[in-house]
C-alpha positions in Angstrom: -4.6 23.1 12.8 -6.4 20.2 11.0 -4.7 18.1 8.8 -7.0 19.3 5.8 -5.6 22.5 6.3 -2.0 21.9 6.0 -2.6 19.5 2.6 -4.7 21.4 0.3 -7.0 18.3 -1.7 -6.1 19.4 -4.9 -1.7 18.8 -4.8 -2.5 15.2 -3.2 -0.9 12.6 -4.6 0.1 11.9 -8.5 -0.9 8.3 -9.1 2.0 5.8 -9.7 2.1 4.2 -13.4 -1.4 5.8 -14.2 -0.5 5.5 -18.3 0.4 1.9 -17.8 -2.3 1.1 -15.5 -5.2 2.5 -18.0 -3.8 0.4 -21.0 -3.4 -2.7 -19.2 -6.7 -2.9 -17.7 -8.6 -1.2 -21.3 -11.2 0.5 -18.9 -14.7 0.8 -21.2 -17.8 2.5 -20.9 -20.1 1.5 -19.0 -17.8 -0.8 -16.6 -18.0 -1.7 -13.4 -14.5 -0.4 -10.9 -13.6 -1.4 -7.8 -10.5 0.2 -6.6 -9.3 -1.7 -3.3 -6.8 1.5 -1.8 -8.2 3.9 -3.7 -6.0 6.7 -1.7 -7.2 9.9 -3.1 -8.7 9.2 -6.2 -6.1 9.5 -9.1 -6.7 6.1 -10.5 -9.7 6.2 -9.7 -10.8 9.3 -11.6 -8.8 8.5 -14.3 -10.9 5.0 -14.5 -14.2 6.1 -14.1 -13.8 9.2 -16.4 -13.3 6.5 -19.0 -16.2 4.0 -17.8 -18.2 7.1 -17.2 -20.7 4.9 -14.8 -19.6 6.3 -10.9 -22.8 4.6 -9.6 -20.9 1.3 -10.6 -17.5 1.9 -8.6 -16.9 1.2 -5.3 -13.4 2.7 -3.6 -12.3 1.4 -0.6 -9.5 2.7 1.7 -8.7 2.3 5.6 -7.3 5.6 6.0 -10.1 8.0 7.5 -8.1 11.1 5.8 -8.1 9.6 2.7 -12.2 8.9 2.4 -12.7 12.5 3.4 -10.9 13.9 0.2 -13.1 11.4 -1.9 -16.5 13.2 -0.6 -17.2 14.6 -4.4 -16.8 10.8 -6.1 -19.3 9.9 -3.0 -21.7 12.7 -4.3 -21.6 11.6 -7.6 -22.8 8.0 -6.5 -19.5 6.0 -5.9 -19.3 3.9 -3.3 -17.4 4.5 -0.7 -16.1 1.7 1.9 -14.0 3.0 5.3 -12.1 -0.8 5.6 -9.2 -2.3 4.8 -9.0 -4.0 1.7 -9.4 -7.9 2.7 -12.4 -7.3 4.8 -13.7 -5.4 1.7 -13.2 -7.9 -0.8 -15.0 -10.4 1.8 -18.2 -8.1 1.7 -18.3 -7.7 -1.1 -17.7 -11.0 -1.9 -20.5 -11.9 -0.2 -22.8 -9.2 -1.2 -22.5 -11.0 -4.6 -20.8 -8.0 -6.0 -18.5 -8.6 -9.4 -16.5 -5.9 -11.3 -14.6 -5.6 -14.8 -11.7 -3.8 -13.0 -10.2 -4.0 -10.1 -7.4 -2.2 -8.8 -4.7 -2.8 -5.6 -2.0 -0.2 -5.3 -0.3 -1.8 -2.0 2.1 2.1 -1.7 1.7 4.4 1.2 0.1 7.4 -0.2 2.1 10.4 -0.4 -0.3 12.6 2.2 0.5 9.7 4.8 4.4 10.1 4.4 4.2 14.2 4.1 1.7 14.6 7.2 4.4 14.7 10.1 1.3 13.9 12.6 1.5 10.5 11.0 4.5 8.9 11.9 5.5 7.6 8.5 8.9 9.2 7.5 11.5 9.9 9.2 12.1 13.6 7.0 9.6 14.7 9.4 9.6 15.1 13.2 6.2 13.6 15.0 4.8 11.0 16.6 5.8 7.5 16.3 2.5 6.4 14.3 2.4 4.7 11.3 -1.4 4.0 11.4 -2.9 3.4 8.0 -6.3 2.4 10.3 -5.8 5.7 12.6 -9.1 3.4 14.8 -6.8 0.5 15.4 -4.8 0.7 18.7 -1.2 -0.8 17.5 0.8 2.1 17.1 4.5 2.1 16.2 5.2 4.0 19.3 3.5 0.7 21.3 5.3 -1.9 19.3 8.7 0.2 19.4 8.3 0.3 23.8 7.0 -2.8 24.1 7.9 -5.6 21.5 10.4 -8.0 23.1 14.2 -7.7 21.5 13.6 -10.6 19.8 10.8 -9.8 18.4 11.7 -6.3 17.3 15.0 -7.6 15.8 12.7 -10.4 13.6 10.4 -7.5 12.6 13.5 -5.5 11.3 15.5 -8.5 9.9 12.2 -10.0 7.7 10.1 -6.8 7.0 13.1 -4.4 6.7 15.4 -6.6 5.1 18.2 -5.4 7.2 21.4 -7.8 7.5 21.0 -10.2 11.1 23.6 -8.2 12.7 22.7 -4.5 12.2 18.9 -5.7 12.9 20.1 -6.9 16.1 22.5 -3.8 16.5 19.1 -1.9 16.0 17.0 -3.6 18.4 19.4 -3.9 21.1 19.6 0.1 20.8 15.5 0.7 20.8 15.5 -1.4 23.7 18.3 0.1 25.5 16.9 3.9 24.9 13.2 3.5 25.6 10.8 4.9 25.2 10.8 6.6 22.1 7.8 8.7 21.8 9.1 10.6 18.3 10.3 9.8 14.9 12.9 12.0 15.0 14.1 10.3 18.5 14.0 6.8 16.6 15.9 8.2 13.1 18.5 9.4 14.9 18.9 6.2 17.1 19.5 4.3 13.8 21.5 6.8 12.4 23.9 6.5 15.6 23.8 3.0 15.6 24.4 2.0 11.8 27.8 3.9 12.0 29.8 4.0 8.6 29.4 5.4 5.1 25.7 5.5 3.8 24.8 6.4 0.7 21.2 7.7 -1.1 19.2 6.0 1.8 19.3 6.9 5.0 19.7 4.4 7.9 16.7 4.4 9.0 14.9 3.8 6.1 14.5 -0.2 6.2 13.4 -0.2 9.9 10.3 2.3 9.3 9.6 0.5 6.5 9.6 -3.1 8.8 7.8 -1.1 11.6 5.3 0.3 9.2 4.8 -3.3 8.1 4.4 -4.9 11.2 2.0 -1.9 12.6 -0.6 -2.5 9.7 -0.2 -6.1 9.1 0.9 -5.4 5.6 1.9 -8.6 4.0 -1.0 -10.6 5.8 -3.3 -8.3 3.8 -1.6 -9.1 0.7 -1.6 -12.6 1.5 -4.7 -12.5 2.2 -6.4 -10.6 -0.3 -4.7 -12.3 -3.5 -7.1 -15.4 -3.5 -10.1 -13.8 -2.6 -8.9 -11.1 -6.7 -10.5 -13.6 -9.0 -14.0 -14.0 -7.0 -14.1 -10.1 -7.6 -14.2 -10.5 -11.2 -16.8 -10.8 -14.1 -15.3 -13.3 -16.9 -13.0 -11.0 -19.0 -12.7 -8.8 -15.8 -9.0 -7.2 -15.4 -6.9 -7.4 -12.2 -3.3 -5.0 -11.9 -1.5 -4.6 -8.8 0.9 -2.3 -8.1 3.6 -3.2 -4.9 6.6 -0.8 -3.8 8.7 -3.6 -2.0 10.3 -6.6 -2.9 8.1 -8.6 0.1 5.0 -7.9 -1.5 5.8 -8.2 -5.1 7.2 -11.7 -4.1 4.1 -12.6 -2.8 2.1 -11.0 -6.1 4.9 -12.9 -8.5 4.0 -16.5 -6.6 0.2 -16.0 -6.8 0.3 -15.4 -10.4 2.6 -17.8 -11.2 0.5 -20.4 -9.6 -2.6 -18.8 -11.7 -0.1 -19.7 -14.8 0.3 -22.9 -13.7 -2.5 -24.2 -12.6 -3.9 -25.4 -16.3 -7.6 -26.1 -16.6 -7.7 -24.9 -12.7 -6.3 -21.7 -13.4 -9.0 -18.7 -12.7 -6.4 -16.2 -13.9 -4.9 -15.6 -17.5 -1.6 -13.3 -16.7 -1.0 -10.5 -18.8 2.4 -8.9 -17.3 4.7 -11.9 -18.1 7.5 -9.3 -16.2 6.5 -6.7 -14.1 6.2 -3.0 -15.2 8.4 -1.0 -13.4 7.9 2.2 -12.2 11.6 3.5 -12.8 11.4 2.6 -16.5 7.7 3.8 -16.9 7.3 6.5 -14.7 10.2 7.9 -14.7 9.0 11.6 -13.9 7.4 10.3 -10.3 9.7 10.2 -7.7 7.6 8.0 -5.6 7.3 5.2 -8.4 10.7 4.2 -8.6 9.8 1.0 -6.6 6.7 0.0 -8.2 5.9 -2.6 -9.7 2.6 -3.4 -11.8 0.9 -7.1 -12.4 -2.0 -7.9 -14.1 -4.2 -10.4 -14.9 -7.5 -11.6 -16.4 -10.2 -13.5 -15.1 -11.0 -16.6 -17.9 
């Protein structure tokens, strides 16, 4: 059975901060959209049926799945890019392409973390994945059987935040029972090995969150894509980003706080002196309790 027909398009995914994301960036009619992970299309709707011009958005996304669910938008005369989201903004870029909104919401899409065949969560047996880019040929399954230990144990210490010992604890044990072909076979590794009381999260959850990372090259892309936000931009143009982790927002919060300093330099005017945070403003979406939204202008 496909993957289409186990997720039925219209139950999809409930976009995170959506109230908070329209007032911030004040979408008008007849504005341009670019929306770089544009998932499947709830901010994106939401955004164009305000700016009513699809011929003048452009969504963008890496996940194959995704862009298949955004066929009607397509129809209708958005542009639709199969990339990730620096190599978009560098085509675009190039093309000579500006916008008055853009949009980056860094999350995992709730179809990737409910389809087991992905890999993504451990609440669901099947293959150690974790592809965003399901054409690239790193899969967590080849990083978890064939990463050195120390290697693995930096991947779980910097992108899963874990304390040095259990990381090593954790990598010693991967390396130990290989391979690992399954994500139940790796949740339950971690589970046994990070003995003790746990509480709301489960033991597993900061290692497939560093795996994750390290399979799609997360923070590089955020890195990455930051400078590249204000060439996007018409003057007046608005900017929000929305990250789930504390990695990425660190690397959000820097960038803008370098915009605010920068003085006559400065190609960004910030307009979220503090995040907004999804457990305050979206307190009805489970999946926002992370999140964090910046914006900014372009002067």
């Amino acid at each position: 059975m496909s993957i289409e027909a186990h997720h039925p398009p219209h139950d999809l995914h409930v976009p995170v901060l959506l109230e908070a994301t329209l007032e911030l960036l004040n979408p008008q009619k007849g504005e341009s959209y670019l929306d770089l992970t544009a998932g499947y299309g709830g901010h994106a709707k939401a955004v164009i049926d305000r700016t009513g011009d699809e011929k003048s958005a452009t969504l963008v996304d890496r996940d194959d799945y995704a862009l298949s669910q955004l066929a009607e938008l397509g129809k209708k005369g958005v542009r639709l890019l199969h990339t990730d989201f620096v190599s978009a903004s560098k085509q675009l870029i190039e093309e000579g392409i500006r916008f008055d909104i853009v949009l980056c919401d860094l999350g995992v899409s709730s179809p990737q973390l409910d389809q087991s065949e992905r890999g993504f969560s451990f609440m669901r047996g099947g293959p150690l994945d974790m592809r965003m880019d399901r054409r690239q040929e790193l899969t967590a399954e080849k990083l978890v059987n064939t990463a050195k230990l120390d290697e693995l144990t930096r991947i779980i210490r910097e992108y899963g935040e874990e304390s040095p010992s259990a990381s090593k604890r954790i990598a010693l044990a991967i390396v130990k029972a290989r391979p690992l072909t399954t994500t139940d076979q790796l949740a339950d590794l971690i589970k046994q090995t990070i003995r003790g009381k746990w509480g709301k999260t489960h033991p597993a959850t900061r290692s497939f969150q560093a795996l994750r990372i390290a399979v799609n090259d997360e923070l590089k892309q955020v890195a990455d894509v930051l400078p590249l936000l204000p060439k996007l931009l018409n003057p007046g143009g608005r900017v929000g980003v929305i990250s789930f982790h504390s990695l990425e927002d660190r690397l959000v919060k820097r960038y803008f706080a370098e915009e605010a300093q920068s003085g006559f330099e400065a190609e960004l005017r910030i307009l979220t002196k503090k995040p907004i945070d999804g457990a305050t403003n979206d307190v009805h979406n489970p999946r926002a309790r992370s999140a964090k939204l910046r914006a900014a202008v372009k002067i």
